[in-house]
MOPAC internal coordinates of N, CA, C and O (Angstrom, degrees):
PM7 1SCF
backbone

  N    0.0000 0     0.00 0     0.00 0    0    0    0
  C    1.4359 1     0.00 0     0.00 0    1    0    0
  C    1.5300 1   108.71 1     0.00 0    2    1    0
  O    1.2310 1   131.62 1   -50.86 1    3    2    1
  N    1.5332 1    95.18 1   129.14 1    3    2    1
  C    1.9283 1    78.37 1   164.68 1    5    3    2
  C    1.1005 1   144.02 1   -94.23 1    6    5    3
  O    1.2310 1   114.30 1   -15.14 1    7    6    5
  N    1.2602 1   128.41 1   164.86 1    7    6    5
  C    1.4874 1   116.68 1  -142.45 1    9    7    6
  C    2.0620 1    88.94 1  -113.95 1   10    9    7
  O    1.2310 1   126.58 1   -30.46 1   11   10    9
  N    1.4858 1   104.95 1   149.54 1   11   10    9
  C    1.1609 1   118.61 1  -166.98 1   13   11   10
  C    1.1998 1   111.35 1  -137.08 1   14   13   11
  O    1.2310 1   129.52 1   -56.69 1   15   14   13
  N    2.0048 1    99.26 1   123.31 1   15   14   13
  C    1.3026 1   129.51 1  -171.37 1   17   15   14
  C    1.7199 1   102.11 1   -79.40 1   18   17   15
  O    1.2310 1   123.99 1   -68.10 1   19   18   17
  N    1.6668 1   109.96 1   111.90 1   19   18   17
  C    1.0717 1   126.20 1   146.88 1   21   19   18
  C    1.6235 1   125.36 1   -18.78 1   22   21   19
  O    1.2310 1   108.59 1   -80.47 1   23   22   21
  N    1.1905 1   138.95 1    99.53 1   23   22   21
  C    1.7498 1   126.73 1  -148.34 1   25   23   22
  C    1.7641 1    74.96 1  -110.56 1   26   25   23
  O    1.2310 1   119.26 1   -68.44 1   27   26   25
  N    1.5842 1   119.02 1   111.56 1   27   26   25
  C    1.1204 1   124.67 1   148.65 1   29   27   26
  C    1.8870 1   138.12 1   -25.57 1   30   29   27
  O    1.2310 1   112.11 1   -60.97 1   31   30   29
  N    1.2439 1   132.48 1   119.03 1   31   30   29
  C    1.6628 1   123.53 1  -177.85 1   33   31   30
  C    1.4193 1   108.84 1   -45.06 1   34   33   31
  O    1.2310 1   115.19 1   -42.35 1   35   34   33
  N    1.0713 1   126.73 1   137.65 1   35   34   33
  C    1.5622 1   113.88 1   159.92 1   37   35   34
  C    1.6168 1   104.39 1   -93.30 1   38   37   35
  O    1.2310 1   130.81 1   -10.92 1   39   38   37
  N    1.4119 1    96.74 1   169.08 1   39   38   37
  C    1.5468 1    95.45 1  -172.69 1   41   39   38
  C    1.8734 1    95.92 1  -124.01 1   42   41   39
  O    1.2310 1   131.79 1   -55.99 1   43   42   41
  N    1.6959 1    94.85 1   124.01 1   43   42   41
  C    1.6979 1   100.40 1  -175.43 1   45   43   42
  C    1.1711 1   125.23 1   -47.87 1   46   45   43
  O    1.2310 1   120.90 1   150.44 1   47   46   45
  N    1.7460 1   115.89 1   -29.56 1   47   46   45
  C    1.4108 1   106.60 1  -179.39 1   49   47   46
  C    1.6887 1    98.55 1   -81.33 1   50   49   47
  O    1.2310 1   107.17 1   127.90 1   51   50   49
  N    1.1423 1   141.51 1   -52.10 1   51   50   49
  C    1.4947 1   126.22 1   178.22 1   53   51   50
  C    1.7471 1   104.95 1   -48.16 1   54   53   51
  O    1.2310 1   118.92 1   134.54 1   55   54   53
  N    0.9084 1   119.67 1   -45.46 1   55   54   53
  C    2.0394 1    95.18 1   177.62 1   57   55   54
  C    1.3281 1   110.10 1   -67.16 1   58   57   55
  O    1.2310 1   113.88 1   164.92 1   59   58   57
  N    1.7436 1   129.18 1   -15.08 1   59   58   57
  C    1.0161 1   109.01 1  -159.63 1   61   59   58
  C    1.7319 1   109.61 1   -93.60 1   62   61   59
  O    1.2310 1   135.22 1   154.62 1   63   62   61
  N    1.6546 1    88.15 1   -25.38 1   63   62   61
  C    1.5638 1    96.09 1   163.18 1   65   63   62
  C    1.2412 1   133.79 1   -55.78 1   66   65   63
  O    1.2310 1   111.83 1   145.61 1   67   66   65
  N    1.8411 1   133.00 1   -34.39 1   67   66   65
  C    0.9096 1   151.77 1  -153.68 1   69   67   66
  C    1.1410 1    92.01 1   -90.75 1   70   69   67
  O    1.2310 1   118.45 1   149.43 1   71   70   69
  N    1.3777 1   120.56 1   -30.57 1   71   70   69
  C    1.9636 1   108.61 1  -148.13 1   73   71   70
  C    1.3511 1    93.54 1   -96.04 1   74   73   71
  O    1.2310 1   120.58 1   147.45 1   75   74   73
  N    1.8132 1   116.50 1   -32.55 1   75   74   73
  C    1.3108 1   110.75 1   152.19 1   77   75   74
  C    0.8423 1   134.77 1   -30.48 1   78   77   75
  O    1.2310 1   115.45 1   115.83 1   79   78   77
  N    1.3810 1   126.24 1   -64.17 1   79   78   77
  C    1.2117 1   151.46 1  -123.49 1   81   79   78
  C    1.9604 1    77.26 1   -98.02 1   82   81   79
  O    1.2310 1   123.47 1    97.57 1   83   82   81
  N    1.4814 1   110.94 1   -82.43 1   83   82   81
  C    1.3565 1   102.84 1  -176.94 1   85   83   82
  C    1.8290 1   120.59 1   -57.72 1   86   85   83
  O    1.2310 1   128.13 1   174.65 1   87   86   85
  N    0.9214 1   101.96 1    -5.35 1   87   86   85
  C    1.8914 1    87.09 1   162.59 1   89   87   86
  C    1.5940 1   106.97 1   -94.49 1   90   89   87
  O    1.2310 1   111.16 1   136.32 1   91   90   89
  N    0.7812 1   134.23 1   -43.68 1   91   90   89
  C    1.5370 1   133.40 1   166.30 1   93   91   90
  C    1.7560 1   112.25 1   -43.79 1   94   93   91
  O    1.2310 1   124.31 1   140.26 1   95   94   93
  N    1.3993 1   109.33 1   -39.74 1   95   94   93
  C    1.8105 1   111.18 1   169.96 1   97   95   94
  C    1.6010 1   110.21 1   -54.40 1   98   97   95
  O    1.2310 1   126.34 1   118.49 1   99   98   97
  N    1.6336 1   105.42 1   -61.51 1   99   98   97
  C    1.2069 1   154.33 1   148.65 1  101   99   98
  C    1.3399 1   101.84 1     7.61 1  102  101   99
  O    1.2310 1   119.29 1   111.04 1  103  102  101
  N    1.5349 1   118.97 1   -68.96 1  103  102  101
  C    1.7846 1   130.09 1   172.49 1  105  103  102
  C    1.8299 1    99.99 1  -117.42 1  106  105  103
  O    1.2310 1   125.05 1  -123.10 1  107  106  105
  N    1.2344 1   107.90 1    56.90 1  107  106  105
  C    1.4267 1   101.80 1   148.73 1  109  107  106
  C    1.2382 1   110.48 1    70.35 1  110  109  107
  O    1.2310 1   110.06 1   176.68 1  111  110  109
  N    1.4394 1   136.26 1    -3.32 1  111  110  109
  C    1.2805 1   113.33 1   178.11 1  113  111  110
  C    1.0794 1   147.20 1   -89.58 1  114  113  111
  O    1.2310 1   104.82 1   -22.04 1  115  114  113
  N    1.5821 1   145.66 1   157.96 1  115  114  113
  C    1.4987 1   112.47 1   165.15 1  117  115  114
  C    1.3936 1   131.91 1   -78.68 1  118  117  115
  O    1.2310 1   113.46 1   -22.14 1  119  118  117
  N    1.0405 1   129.98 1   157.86 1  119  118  117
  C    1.6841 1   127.73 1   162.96 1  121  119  118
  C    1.6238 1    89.36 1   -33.51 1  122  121  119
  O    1.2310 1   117.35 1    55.95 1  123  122  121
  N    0.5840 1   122.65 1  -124.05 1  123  122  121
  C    1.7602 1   128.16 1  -178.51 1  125  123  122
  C    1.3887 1   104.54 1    27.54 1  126  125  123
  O    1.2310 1   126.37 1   122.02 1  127  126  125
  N    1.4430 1   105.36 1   -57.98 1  127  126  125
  C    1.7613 1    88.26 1  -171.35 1  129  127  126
  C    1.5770 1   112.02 1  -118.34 1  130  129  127
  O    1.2310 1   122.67 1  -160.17 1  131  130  129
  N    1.6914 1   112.49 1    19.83 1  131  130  129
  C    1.1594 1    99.83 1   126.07 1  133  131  130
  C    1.3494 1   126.92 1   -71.72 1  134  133  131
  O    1.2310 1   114.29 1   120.90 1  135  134  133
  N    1.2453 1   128.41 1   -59.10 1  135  134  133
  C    1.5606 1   128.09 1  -168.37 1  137  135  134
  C    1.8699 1    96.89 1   -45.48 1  138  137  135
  O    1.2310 1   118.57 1   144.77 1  139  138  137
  N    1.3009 1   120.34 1   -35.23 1  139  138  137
  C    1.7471 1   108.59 1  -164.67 1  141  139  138
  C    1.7954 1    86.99 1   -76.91 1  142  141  139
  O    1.2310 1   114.62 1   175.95 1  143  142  141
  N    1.0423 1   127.81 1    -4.05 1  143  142  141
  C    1.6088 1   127.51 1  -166.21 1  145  143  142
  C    2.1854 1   107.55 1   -91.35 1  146  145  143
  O    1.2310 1   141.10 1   130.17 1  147  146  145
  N    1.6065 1    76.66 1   -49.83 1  147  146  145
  C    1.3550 1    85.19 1   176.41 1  149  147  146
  C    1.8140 1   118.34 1  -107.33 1  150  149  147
  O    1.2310 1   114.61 1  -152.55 1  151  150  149
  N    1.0048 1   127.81 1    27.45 1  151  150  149
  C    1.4874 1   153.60 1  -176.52 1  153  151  150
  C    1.2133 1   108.20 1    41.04 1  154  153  151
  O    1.2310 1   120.68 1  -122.58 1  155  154  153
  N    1.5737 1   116.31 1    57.42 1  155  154  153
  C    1.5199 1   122.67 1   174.42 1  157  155  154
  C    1.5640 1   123.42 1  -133.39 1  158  157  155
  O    1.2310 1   106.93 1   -22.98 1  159  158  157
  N    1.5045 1   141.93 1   157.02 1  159  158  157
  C    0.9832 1   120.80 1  -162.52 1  161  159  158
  C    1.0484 1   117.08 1   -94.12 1  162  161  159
  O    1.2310 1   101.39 1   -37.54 1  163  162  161
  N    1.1510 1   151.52 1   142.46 1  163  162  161
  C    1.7620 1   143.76 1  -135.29 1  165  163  162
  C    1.4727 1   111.36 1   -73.93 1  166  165  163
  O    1.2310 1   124.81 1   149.31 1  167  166  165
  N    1.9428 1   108.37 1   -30.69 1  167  166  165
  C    1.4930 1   110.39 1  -175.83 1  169  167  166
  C    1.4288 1    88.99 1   -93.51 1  170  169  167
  O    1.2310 1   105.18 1  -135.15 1  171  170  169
  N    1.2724 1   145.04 1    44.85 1  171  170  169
  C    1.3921 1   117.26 1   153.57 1  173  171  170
  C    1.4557 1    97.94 1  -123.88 1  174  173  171
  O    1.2310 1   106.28 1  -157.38 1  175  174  173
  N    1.5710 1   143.10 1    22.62 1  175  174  173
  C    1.3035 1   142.93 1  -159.38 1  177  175  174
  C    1.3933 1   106.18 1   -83.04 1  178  177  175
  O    1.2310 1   123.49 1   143.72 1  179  178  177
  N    1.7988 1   110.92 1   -36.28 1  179  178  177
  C    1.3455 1   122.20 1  -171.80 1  181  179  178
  C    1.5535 1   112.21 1   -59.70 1  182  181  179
  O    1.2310 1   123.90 1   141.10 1  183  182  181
  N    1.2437 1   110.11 1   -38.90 1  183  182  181
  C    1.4364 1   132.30 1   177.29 1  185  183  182
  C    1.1896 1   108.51 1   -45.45 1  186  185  183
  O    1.2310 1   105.77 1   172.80 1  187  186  185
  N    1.4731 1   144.00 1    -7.20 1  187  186  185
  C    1.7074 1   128.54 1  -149.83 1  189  187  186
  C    1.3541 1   126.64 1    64.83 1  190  189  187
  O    1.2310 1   128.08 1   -19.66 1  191  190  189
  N    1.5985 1   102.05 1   160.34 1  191  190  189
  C    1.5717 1    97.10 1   171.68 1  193  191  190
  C    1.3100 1   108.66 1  -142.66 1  194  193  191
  O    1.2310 1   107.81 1   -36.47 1  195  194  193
  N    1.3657 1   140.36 1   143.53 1  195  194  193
  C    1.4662 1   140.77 1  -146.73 1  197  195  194
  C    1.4985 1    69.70 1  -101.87 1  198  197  195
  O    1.2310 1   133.89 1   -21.41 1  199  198  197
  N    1.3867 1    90.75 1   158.59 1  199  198  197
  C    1.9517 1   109.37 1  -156.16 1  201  199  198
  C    2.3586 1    72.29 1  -102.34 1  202  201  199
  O    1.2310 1   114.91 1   147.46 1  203  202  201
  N    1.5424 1   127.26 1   -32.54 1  203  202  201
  C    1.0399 1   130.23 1  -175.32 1  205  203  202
  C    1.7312 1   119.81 1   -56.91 1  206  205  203
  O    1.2310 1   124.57 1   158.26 1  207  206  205
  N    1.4251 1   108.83 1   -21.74 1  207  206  205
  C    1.1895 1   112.34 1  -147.21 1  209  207  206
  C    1.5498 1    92.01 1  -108.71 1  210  209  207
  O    1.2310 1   124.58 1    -6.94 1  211  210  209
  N    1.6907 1   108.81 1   173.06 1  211  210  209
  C    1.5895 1   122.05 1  -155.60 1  213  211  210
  C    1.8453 1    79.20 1   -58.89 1  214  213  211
  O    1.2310 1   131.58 1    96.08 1  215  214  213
  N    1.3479 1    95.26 1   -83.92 1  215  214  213
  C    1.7318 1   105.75 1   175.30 1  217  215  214
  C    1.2674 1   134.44 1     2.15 1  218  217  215
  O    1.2310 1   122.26 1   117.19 1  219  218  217
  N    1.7796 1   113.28 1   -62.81 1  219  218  217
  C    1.1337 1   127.20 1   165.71 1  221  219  218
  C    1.5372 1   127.75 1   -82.99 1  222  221  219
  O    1.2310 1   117.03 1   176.46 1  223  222  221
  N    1.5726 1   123.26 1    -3.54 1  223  222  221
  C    1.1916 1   139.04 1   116.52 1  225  223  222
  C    1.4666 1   121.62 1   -22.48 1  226  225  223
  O    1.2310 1   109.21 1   119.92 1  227  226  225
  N    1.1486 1   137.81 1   -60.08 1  227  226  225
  C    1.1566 1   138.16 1  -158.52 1  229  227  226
  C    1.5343 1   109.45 1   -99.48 1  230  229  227
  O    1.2310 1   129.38 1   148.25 1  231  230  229
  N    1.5440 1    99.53 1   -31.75 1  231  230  229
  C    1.5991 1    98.93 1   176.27 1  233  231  230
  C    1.7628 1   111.07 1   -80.86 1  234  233  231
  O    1.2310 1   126.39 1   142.42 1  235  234  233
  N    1.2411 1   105.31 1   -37.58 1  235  234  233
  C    2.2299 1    83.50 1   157.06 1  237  235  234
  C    0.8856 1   125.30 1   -78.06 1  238  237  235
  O    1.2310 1   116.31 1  -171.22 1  239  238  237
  N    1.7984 1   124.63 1     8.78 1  239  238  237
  C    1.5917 1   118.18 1   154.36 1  241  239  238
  C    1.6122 1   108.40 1   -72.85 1  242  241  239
  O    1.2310 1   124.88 1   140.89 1  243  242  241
  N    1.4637 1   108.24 1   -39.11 1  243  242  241
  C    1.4636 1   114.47 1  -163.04 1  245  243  242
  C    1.5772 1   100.17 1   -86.76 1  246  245  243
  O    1.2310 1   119.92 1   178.77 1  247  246  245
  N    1.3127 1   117.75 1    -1.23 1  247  246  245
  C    1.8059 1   102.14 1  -178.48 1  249  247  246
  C    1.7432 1    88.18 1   -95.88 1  250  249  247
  O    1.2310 1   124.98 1   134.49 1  251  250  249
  N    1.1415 1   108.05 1   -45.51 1  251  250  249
  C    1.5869 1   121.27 1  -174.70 1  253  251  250
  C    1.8077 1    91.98 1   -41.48 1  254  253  251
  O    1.2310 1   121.16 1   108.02 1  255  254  253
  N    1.3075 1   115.39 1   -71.98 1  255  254  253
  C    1.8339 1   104.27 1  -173.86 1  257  255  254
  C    1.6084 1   116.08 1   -77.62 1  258  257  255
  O    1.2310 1   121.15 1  -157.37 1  259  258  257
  N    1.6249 1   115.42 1    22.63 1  259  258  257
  C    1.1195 1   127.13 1   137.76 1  261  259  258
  C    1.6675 1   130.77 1   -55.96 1  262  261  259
  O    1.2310 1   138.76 1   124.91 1  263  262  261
  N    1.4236 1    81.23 1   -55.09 1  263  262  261
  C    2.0555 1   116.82 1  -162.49 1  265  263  262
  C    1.4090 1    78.14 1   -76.71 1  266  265  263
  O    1.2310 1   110.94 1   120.78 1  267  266  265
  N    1.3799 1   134.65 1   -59.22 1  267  266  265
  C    1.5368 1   118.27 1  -152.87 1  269  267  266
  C    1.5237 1   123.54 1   -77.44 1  270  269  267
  O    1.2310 1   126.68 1   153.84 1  271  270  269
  N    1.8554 1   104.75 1   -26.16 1  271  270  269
  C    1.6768 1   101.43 1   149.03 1  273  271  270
  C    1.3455 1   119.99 1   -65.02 1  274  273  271
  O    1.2310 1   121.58 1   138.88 1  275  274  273
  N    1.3387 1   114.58 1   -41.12 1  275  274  273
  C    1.5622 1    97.94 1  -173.66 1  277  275  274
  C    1.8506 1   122.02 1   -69.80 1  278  277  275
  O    1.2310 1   134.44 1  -178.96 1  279  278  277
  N    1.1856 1    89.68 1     1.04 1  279  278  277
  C    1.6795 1    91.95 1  -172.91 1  281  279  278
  C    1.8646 1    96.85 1   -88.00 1  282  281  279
  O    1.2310 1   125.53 1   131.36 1  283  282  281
  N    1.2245 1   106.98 1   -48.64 1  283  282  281
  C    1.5444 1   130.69 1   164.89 1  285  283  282
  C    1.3543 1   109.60 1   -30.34 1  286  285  283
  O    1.2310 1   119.81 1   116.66 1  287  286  285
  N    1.1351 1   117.97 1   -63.34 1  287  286  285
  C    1.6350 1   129.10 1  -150.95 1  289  287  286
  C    1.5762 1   114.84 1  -115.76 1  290  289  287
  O    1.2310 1   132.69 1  -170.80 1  291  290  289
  N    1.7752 1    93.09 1     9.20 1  291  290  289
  C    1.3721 1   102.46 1   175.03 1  293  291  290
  C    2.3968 1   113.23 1    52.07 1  294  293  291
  O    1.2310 1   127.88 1  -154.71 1  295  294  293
  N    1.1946 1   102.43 1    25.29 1  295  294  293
  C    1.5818 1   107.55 1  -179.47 1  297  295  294
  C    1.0879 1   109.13 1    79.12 1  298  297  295
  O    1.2310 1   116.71 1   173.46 1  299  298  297
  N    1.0049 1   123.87 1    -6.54 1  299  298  297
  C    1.9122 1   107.76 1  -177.27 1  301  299  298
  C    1.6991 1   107.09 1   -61.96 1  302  301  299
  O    1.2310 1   120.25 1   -61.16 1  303  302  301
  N    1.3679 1   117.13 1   118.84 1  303  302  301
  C    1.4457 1   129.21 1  -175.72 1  305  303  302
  C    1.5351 1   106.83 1   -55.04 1  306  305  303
  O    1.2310 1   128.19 1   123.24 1  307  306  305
  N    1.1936 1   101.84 1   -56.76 1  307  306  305
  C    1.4664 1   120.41 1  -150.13 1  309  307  306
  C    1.9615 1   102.91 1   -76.07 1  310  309  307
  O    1.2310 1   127.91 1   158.92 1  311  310  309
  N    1.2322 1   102.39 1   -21.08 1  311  310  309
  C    1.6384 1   111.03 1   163.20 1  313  311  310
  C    1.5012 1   111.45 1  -104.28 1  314  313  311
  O    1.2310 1   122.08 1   169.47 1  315  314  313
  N    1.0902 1   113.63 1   -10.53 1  315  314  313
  C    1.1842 1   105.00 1   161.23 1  317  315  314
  C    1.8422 1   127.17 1   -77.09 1  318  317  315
  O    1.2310 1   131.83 1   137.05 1  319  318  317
  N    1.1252 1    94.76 1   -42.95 1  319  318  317
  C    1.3129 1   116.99 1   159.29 1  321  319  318
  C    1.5645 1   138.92 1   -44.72 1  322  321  319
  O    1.2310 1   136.53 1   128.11 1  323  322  321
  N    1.5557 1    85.60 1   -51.89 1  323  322  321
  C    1.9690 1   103.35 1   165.57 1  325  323  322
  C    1.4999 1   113.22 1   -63.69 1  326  325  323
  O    1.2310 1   128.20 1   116.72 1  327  326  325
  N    1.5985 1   101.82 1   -63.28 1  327  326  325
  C    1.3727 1   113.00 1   169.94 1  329  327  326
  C    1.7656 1   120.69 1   -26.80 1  330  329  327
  O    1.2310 1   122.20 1   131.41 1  331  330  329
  N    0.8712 1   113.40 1   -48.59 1  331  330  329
  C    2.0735 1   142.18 1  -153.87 1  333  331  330
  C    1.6652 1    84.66 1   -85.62 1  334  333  331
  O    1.2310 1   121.53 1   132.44 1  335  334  333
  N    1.8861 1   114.67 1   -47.56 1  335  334  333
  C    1.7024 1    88.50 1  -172.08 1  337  335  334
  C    1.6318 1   103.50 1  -105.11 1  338  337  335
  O    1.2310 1   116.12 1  -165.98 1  339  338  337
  N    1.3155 1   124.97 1    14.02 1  339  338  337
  C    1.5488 1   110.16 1  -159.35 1  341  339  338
  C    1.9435 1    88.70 1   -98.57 1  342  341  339
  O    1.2310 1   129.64 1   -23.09 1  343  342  341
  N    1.0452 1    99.03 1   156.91 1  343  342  341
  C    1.6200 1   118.40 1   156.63 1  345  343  342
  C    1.5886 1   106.29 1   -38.97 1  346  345  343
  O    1.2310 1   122.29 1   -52.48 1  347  346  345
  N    1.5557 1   113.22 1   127.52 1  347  346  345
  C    1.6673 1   113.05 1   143.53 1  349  347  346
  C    1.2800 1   100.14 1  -131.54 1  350  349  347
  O    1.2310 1   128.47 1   -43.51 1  351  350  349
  N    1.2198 1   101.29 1   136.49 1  351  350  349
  C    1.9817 1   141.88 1   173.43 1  353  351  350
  C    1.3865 1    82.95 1   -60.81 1  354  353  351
  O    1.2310 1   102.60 1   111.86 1  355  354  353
  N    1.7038 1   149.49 1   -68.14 1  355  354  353
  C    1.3860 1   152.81 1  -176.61 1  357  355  354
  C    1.7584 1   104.95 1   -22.69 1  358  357  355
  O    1.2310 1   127.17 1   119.65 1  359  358  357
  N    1.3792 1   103.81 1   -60.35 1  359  358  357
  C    1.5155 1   129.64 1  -157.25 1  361  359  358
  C    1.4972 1   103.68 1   -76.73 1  362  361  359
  O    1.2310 1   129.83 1   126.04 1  363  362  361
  N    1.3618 1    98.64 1   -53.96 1  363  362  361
  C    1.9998 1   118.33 1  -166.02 1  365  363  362
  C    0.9548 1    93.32 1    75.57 1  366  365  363
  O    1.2310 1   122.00 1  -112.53 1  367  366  365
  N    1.4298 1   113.78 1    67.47 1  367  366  365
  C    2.1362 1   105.67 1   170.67 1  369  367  366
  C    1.4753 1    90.33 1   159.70 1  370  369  367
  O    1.2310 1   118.53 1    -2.77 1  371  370  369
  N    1.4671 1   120.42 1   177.23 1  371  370  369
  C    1.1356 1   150.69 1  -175.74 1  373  371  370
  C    1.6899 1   101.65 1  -106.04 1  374  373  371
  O    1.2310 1   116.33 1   -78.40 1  375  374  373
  N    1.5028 1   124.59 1   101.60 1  375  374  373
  C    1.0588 1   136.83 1   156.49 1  377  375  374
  C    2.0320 1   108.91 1    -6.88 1  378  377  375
  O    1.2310 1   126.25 1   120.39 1  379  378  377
  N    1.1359 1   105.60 1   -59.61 1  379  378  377
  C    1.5938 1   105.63 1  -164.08 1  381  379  378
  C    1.2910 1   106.91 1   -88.44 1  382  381  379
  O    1.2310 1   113.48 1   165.54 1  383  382  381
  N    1.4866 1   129.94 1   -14.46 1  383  382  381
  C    1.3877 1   139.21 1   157.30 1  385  383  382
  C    1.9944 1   107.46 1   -59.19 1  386  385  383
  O    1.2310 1   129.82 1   135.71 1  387  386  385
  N    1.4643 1    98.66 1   -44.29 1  387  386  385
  C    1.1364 1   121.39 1  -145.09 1  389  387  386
  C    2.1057 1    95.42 1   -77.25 1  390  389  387
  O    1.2310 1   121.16 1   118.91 1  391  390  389
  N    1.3567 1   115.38 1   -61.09 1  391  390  389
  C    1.0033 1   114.67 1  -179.89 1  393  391  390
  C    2.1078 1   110.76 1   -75.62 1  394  393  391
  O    1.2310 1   116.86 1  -141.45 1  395  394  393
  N    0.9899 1   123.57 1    38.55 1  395  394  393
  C    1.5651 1   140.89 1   164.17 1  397  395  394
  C    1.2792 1    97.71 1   -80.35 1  398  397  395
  O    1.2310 1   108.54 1   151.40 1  399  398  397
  N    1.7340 1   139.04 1   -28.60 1  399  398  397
  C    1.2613 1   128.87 1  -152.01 1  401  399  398
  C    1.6672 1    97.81 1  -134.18 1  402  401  399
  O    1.2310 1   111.19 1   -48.81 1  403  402  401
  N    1.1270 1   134.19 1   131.19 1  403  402  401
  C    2.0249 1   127.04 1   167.00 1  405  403  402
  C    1.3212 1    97.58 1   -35.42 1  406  405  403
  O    1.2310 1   109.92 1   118.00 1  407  406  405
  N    1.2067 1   136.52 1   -62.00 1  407  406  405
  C    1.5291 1   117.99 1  -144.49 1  409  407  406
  C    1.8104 1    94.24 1   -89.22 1  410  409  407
  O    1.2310 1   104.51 1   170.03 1  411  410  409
  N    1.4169 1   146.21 1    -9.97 1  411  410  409
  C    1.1782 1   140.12 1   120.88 1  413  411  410
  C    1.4363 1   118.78 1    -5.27 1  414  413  411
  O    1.2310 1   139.03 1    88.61 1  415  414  413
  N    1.8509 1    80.71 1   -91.39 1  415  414  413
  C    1.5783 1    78.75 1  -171.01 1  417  415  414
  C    1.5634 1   127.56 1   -69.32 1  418  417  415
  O    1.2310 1   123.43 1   173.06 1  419  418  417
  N    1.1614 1   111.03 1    -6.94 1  419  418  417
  C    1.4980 1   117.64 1  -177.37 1  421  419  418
  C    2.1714 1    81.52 1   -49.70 1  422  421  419
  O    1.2310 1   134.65 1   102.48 1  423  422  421
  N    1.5731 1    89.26 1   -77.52 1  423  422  421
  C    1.7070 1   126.86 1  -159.96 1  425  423  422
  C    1.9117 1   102.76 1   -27.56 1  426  425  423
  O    1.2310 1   131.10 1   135.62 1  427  426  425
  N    1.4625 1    96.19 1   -44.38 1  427  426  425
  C    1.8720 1   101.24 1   178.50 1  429  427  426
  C    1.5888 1    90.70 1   -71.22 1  430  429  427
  O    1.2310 1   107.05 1   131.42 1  431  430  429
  N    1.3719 1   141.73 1   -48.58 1  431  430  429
  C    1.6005 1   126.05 1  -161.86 1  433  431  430
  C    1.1918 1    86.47 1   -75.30 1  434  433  431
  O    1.2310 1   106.81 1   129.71 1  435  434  433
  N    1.2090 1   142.15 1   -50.29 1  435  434  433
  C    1.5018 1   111.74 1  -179.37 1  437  435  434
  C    1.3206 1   141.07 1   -39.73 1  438  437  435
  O    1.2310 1   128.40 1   119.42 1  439  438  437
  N    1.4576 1   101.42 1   -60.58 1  439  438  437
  C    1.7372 1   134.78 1   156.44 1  441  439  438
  C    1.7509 1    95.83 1   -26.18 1  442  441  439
  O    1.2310 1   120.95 1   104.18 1  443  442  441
  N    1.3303 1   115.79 1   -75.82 1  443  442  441
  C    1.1999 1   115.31 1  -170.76 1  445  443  442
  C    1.7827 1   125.25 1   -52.06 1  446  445  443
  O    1.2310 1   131.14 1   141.93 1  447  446  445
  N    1.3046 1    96.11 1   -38.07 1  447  446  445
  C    1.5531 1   105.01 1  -171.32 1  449  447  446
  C    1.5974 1    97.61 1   -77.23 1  450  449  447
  O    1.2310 1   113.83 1   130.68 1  451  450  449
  N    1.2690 1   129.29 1   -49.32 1  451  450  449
  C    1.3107 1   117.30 1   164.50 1  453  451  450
  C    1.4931 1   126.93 1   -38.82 1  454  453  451
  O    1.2310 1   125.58 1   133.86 1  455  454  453
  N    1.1898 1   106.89 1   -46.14 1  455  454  453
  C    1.7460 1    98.09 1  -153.62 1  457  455  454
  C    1.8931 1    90.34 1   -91.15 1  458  457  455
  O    1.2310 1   113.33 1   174.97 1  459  458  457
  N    1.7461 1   130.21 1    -5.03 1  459  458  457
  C    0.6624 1   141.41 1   112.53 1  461  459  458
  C    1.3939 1   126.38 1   -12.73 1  462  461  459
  O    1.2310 1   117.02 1   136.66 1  463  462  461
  N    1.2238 1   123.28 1   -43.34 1  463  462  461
  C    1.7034 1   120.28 1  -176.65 1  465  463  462
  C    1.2839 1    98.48 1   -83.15 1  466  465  463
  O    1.2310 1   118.04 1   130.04 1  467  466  465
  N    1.3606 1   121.34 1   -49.96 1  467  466  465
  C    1.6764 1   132.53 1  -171.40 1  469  467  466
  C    1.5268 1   112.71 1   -47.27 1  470  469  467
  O    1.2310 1   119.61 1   161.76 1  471  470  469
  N    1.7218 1   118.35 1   -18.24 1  471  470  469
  C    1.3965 1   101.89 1  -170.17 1  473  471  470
  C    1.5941 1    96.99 1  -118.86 1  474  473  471
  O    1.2310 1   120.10 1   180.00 1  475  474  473

């Protein structure tokens, strides 16, 4: 018979941190300006983030316009990356300037989920 490995709970605020944490690597950023992105202080990121809270609110907005470039750009980092700091005329602002504020980042997940519909 085979014998069966117990698959440990995960805990939502530790995935929610990580996925942060790696989409923010993801387009270049530092902890630093994720935490100024998602209104937290950079050494408390390791800690998790309750998917409930203002914080973790904002960081499944910001993994979400993670997911929606990478669906876009098919993963390429390095255009993902350019994309995230260059100017769009669409936006009137710089995407990574742009999501520093909710109604930012709302405005880039929008941006994204649209041009998202187009393909």
């Amino acid at each position: 018979m085979l014998a069966t490995k117990e698959i440990p709970e995960l805990d939502r605020g530790d995935v929610l941190g990580k996925a942060a944490r790696n989409a923010a690597a993801a387009l270049g950023l530092t902890r630093a300006e994720l935490g100024e992105i998602i209104g937290r202080d950079r050494t408390s990121l390791n800690k998790g983030i309750r998917p409930s809270s203002k914080s973790g609110q904002l960081a499944l907005l910001f993994v979400r316009c993670y997911r929606g470039l990478y669906a876009l750009l098919g993963g390429d980092r390095a255009n993902m990356s350019h994309w995230f700091r260059t100017e769009n005329r669409h936006l009137r602002g710089t995407p990574k300037d742009l999501v520093k504020n909710v109604e930012g980042l709302v405005t880039v997940l929008r941006y994204l989920d649209g041009m998202r519909g187009k393909i």
